[in-house]
Structure formats: structure tokens, C-alpha cells
Gaussian input, Z-matrix of N, CA and C with variables (Angstrom, degrees):
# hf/3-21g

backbone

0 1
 N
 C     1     B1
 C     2     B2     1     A1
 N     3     B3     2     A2     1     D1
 C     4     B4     3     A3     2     D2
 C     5     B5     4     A4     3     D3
 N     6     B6     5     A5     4     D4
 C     7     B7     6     A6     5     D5
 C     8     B8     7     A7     6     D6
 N     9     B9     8     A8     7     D7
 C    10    B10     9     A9     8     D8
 C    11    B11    10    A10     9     D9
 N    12    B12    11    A11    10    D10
 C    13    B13    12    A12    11    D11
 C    14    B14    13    A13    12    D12
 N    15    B15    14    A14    13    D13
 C    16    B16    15    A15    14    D14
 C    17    B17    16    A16    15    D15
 N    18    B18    17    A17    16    D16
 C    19    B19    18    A18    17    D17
 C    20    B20    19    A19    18    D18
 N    21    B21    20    A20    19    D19
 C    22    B22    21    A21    20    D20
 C    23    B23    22    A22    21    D21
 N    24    B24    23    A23    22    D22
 C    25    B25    24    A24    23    D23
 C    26    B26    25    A25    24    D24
 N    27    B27    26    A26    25    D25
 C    28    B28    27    A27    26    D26
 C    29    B29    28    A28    27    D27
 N    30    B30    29    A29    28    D28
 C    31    B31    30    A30    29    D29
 C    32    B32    31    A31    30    D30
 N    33    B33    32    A32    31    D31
 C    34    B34    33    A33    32    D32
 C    35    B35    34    A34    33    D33
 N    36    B36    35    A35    34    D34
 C    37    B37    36    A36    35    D35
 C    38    B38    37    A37    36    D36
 N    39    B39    38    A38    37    D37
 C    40    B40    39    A39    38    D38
 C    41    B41    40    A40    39    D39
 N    42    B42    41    A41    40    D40
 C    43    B43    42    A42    41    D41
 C    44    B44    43    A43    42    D42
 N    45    B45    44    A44    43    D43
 C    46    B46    45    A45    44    D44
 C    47    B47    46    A46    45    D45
 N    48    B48    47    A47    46    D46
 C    49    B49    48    A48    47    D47
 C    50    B50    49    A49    48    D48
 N    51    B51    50    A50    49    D49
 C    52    B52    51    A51    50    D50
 C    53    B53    52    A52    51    D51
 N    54    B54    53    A53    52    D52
 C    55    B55    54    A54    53    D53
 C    56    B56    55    A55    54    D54
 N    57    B57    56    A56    55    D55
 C    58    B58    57    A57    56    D56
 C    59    B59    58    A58    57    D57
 N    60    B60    59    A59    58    D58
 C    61    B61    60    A60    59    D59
 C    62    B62    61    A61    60    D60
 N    63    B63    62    A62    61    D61
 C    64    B64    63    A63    62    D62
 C    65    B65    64    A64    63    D63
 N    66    B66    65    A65    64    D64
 C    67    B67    66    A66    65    D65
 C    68    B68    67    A67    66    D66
 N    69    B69    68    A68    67    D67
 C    70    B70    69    A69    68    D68
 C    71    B71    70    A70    69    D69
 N    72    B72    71    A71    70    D70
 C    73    B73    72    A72    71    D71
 C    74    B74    73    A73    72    D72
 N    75    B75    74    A74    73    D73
 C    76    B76    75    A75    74    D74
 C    77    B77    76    A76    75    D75
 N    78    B78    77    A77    76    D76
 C    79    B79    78    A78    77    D77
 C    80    B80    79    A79    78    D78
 N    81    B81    80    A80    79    D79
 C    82    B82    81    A81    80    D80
 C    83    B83    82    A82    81    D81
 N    84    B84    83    A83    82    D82
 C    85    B85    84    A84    83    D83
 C    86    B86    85    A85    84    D84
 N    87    B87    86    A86    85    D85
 C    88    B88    87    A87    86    D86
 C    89    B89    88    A88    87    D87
 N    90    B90    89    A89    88    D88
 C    91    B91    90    A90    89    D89
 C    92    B92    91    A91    90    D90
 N    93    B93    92    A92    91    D91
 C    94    B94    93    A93    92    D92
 C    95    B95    94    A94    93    D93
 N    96    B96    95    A95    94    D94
 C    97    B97    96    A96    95    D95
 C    98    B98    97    A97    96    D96
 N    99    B99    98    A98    97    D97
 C   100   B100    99    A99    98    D98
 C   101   B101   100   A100    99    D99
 N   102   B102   101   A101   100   D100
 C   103   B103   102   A102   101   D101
 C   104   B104   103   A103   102   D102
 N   105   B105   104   A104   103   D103
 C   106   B106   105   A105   104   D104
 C   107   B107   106   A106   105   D105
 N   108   B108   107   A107   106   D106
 C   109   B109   108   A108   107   D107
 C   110   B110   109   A109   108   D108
 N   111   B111   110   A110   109   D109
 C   112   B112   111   A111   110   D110
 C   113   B113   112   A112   111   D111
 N   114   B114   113   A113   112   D112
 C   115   B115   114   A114   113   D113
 C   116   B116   115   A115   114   D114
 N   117   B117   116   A116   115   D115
 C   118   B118   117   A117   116   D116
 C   119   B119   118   A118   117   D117
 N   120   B120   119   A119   118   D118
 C   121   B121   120   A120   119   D119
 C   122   B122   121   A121   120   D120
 N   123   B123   122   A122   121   D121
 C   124   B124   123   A123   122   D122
 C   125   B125   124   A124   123   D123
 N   126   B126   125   A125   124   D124
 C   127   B127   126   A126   125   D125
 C   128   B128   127   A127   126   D126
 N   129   B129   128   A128   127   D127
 C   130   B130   129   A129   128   D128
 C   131   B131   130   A130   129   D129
 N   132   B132   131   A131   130   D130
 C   133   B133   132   A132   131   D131
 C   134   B134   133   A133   132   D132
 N   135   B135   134   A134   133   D133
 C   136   B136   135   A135   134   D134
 C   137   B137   136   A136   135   D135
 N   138   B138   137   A137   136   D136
 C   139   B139   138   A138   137   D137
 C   140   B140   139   A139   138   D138
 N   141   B141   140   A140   139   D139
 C   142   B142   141   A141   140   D140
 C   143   B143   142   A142   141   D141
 N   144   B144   143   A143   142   D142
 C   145   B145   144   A144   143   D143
 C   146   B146   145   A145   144   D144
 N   147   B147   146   A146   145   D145
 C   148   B148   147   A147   146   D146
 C   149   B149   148   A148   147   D147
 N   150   B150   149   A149   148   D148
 C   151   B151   150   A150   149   D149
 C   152   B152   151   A151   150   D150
 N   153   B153   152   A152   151   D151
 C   154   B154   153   A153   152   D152
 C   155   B155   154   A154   153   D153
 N   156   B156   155   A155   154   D154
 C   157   B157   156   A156   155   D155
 C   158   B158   157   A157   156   D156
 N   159   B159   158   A158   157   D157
 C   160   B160   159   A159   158   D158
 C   161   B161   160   A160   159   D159
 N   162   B162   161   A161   160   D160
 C   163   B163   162   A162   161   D161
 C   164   B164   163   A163   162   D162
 N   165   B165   164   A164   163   D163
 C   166   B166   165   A165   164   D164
 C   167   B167   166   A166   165   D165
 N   168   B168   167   A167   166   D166
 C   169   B169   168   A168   167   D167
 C   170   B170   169   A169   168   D168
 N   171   B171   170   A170   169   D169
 C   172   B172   171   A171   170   D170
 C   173   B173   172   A172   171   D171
 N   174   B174   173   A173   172   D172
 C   175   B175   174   A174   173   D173
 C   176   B176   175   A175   174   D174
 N   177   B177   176   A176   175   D175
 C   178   B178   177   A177   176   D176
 C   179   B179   178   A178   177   D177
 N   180   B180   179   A179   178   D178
 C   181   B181   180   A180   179   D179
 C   182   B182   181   A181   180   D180
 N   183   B183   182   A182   181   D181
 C   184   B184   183   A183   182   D182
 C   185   B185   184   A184   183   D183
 N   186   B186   185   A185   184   D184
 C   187   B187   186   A186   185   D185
 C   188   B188   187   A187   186   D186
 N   189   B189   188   A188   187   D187
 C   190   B190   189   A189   188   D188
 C   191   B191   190   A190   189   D189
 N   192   B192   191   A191   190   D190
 C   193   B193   192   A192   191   D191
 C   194   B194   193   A193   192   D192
 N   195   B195   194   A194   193   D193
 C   196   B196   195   A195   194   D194
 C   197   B197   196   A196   195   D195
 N   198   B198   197   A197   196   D196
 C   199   B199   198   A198   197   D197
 C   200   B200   199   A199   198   D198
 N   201   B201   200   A200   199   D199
 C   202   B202   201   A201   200   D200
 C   203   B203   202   A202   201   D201
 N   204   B204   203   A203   202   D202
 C   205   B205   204   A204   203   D203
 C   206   B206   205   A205   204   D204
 N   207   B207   206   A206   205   D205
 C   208   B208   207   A207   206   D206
 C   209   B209   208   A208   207   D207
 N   210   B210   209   A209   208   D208
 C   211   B211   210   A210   209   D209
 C   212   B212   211   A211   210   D210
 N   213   B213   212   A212   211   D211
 C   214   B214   213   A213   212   D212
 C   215   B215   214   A214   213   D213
 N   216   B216   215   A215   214   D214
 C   217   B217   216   A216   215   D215
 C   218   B218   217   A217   216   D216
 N   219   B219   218   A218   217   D217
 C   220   B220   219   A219   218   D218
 C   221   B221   220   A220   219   D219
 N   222   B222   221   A221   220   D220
 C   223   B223   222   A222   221   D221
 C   224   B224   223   A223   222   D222
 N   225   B225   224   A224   223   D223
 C   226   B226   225   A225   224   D224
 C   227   B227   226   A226   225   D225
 N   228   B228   227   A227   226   D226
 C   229   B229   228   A228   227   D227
 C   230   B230   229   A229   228   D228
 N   231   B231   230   A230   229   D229
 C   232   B232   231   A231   230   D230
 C   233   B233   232   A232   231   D231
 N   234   B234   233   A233   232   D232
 C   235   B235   234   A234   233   D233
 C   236   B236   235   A235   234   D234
 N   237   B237   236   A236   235   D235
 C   238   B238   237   A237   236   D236
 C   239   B239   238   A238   237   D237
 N   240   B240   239   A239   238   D238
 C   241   B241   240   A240   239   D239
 C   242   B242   241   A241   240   D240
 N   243   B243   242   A242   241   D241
 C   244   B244   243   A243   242   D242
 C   245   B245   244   A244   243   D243
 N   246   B246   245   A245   244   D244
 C   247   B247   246   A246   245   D245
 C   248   B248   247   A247   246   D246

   B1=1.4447
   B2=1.5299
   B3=1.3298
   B4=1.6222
   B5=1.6851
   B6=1.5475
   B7=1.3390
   B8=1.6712
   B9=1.3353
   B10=1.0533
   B11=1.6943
   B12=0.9215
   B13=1.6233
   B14=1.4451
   B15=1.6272
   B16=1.0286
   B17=1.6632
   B18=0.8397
   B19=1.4478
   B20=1.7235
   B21=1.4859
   B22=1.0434
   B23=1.7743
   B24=1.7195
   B25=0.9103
   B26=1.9451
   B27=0.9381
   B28=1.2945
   B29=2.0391
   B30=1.2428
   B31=1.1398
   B32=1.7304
   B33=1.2845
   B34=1.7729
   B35=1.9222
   B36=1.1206
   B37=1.4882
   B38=1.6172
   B39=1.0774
   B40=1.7237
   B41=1.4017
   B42=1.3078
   B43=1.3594
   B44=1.6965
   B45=1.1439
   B46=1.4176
   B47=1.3104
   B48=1.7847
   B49=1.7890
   B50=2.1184
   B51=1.3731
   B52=1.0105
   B53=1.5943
   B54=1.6418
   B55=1.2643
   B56=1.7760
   B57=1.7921
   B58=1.7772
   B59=1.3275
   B60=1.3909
   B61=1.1795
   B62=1.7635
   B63=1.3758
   B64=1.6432
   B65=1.6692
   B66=1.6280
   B67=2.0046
   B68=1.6952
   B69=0.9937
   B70=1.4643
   B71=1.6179
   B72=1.1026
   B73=1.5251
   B74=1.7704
   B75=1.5403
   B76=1.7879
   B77=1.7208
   B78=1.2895
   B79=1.1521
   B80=1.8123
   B81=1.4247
   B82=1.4011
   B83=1.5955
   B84=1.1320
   B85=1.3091
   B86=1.2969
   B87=1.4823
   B88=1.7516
   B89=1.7485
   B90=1.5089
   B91=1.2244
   B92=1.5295
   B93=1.2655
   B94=1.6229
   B95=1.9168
   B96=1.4412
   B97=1.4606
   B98=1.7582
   B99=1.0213
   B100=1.7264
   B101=1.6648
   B102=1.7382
   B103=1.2696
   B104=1.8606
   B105=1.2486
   B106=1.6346
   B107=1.6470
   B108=1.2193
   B109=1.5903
   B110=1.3808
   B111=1.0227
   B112=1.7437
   B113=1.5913
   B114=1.6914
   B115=1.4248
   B116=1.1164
   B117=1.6124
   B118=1.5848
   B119=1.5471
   B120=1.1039
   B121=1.7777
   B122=0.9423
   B123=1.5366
   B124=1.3680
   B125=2.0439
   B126=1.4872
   B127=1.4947
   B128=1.3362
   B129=1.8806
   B130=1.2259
   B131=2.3005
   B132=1.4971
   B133=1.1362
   B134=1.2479
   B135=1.9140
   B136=0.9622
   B137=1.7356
   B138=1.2420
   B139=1.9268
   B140=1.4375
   B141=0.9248
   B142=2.0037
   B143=1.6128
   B144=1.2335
   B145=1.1182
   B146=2.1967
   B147=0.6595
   B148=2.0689
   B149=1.4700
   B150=1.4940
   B151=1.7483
   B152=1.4383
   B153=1.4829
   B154=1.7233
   B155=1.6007
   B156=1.1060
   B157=1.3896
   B158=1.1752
   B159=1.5637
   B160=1.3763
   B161=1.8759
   B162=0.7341
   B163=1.4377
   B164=1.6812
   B165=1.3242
   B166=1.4481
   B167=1.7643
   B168=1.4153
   B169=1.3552
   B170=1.2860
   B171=1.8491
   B172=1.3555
   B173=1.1209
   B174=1.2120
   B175=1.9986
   B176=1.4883
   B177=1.2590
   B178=1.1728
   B179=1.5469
   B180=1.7087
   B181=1.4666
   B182=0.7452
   B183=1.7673
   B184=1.4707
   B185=1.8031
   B186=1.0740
   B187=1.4060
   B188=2.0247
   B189=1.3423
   B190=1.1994
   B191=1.7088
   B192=1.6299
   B193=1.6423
   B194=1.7547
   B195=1.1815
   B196=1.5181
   B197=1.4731
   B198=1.1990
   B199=1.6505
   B200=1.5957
   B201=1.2951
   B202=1.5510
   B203=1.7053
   B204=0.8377
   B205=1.3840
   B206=1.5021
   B207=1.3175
   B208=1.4643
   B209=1.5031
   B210=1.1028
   B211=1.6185
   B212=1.4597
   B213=1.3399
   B214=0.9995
   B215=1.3846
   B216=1.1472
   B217=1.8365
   B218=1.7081
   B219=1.7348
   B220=1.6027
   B221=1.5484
   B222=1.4804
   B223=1.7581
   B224=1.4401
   B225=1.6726
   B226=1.3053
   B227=1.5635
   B228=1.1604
   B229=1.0706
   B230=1.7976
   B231=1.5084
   B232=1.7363
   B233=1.3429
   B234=1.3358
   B235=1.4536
   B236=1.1892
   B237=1.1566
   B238=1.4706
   B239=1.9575
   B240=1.4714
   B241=0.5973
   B242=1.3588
   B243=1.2848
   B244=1.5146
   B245=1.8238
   B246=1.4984
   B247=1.2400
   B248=1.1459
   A1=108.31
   A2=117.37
   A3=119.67
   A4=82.03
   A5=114.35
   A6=134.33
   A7=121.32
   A8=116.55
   A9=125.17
   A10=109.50
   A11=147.84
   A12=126.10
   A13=82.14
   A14=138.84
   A15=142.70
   A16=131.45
   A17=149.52
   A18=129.88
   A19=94.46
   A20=118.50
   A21=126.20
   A22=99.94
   A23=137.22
   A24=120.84
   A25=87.09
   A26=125.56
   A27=142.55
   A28=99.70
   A29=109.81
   A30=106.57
   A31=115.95
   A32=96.94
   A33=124.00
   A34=87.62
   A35=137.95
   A36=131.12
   A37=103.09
   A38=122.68
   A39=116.86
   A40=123.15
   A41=119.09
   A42=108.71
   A43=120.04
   A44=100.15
   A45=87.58
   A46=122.09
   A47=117.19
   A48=111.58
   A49=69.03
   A50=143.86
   A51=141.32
   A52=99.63
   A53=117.37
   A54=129.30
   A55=90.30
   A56=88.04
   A57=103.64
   A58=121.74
   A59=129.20
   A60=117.56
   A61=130.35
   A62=100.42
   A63=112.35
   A64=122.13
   A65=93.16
   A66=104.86
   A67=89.41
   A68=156.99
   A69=167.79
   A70=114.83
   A71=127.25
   A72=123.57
   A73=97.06
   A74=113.02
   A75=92.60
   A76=92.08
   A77=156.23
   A78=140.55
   A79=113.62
   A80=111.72
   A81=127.65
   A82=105.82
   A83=116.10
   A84=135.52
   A85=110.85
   A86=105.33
   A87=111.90
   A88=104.29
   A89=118.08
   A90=122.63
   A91=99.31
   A92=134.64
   A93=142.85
   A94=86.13
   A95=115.94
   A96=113.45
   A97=95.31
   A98=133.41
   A99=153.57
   A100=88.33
   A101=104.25
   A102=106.95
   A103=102.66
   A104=111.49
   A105=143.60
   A106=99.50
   A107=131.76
   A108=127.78
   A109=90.67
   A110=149.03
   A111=144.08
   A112=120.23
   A113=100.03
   A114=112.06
   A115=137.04
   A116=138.78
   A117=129.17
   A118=102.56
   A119=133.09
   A120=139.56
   A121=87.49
   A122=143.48
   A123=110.26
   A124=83.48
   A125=103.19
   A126=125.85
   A127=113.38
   A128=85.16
   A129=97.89
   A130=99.75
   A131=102.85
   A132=100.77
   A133=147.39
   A134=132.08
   A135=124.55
   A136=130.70
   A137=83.62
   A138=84.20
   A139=121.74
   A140=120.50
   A141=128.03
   A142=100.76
   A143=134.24
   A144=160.77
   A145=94.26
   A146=86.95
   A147=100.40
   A148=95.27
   A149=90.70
   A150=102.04
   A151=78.91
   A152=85.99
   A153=105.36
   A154=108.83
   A155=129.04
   A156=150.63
   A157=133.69
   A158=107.14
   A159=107.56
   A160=124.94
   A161=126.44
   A162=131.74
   A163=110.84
   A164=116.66
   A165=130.74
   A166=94.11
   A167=126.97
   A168=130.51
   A169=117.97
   A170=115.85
   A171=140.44
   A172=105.31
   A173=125.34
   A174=159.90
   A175=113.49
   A176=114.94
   A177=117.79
   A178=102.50
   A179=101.11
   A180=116.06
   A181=113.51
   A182=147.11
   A183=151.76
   A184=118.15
   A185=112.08
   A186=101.52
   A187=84.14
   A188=108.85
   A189=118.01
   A190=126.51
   A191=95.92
   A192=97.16
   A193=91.39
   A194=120.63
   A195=126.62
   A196=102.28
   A197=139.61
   A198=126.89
   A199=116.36
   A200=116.31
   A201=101.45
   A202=104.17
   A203=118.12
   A204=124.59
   A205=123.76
   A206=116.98
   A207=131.30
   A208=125.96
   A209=108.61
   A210=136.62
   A211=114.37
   A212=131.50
   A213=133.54
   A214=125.76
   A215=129.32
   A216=115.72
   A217=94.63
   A218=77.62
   A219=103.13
   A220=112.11
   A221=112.93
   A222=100.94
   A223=96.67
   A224=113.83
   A225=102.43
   A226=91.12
   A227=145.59
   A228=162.66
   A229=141.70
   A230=101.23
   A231=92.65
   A232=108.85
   A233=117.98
   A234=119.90
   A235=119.93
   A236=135.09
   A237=156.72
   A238=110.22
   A239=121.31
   A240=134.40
   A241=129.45
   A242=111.90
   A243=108.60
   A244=113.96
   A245=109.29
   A246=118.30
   A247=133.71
   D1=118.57
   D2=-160.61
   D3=-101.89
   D4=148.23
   D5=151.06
   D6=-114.79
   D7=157.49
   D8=-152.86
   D9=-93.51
   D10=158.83
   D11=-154.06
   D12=-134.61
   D13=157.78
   D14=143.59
   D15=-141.17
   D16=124.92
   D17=-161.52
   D18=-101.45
   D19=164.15
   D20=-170.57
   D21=-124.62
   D22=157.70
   D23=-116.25
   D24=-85.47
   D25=-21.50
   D26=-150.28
   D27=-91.76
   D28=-26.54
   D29=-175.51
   D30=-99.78
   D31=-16.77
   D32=-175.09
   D33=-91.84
   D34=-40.31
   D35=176.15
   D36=-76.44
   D37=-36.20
   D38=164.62
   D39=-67.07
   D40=-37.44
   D41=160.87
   D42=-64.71
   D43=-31.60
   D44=-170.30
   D45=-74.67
   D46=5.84
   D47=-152.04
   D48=-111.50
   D49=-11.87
   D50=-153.66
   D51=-81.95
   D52=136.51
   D53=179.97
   D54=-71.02
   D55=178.44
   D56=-173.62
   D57=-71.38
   D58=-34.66
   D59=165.93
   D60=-74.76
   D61=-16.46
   D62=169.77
   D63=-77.54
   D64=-46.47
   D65=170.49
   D66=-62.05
   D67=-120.43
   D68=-162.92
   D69=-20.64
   D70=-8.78
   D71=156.35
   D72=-97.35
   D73=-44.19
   D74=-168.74
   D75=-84.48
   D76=-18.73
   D77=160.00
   D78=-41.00
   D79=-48.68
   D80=-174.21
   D81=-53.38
   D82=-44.97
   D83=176.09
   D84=-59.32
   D85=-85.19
   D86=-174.20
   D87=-31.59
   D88=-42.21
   D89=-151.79
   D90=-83.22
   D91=-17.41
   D92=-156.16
   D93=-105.44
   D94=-28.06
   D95=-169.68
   D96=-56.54
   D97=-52.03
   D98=167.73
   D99=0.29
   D100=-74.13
   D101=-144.76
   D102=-89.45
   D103=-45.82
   D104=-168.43
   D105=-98.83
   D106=90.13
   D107=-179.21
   D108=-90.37
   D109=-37.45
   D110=-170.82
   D111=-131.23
   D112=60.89
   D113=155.59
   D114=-20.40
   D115=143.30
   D116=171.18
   D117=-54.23
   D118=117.61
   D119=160.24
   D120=112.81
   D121=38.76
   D122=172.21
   D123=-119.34
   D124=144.64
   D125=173.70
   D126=-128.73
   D127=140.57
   D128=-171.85
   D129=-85.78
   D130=148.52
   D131=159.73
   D132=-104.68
   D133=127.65
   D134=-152.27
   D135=-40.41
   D136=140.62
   D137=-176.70
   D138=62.47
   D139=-59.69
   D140=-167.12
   D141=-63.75
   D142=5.89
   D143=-160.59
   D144=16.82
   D145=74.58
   D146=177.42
   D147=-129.87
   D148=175.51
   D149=-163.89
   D150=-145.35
   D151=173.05
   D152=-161.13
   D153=-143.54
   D154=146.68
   D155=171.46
   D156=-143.64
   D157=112.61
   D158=172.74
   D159=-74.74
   D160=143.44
   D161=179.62
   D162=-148.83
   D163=96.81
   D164=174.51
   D165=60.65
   D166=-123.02
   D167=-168.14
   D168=-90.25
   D169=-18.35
   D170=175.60
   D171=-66.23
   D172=166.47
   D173=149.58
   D174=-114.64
   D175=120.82
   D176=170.08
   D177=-121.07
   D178=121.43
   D179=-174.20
   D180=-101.80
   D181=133.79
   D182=-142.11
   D183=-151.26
   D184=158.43
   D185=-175.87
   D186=-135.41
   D187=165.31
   D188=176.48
   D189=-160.03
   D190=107.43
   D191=-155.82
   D192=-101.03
   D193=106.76
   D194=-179.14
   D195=-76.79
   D196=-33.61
   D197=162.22
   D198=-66.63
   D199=-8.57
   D200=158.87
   D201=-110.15
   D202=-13.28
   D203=-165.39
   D204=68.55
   D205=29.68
   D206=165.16
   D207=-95.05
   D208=141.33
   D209=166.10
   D210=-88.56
   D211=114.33
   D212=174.13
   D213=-108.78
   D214=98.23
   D215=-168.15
   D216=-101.41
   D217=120.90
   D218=175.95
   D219=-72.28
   D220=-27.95
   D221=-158.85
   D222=177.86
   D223=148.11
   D224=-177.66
   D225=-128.17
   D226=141.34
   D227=-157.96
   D228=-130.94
   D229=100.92
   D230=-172.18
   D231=-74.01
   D232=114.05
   D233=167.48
   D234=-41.57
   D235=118.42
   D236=167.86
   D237=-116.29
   D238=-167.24
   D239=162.33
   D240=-67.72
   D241=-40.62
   D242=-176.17
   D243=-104.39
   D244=19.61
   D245=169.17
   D246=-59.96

């Protein structure tokens, strides 16, 4: 069952400021979301009903509407402290 991937404008401007080995592990990802929407390690977060992924120091935060069959990545995120 293939889903539809989309980035939203805020998460498509975070990938793009990302050097080559960081764009190409979270590209690998976003692109595997297609086939696999709920990876081993991937958590869902309370209430806001979004899902979560770690990838090296990043978060990639996701939404997932199974009656359209879309993937939505809200935001990709350098882990810091106040993340």
C-alpha cells in the first residue's frame, strides 16, 4: 500500500539549509515513509496525533491521513535541548 509523501513549506526550507550527509539519510527516510509509514523507533506523539522520527541528531515530524493516503512532514528538527 503506497502513500503519498508531501513536505509542508517549513519542513521543505529545513531540508534544504541541511549539508550532504544529513539531506541523504533524512531524504532516505522521508522517501521509505511511501512504503513503511510506522518504522521500528518511530513514536507516535501525545495527543497532536503526529509521529516522530529519529534520524542521526534530527526529528522528522509527520502527520498521516490513511483515508487520503498521505504523509505529511510537518517539520524536520535538530535536536537540541528544548526540542
Amino acid at each position: 500500500m503506497s502513500y503519498e509523501v508531501e513536505l509542508r513549506r517549513a519542513a521543505q526550507k529545513e531540508l534544504d539549509v541541511l549539508s550532504g550527509q544529513d539531506y541523504k539519510a533524512i531524504a532516505k527516510i522521508i522517501s521509505s515513509l511511501e512504503q513503511d509509514l510506522r518504522p521500528p523507533k518511530v513514536k507516535k506523539l501525545a495527543q497532536s496525533g503526529l509521529w516522530r522520527i529519529r534520524v542521526r541528531q534530527f526529528r522528522i515530524v509527520y502527520a498521516i491521513d490513511d483515508e487520503a493516503k498521505l504523509v505529511t512532514i510537518v517539520r524536520i528538527i535538530r535536536r537540541r535541548e528544548d526540542t
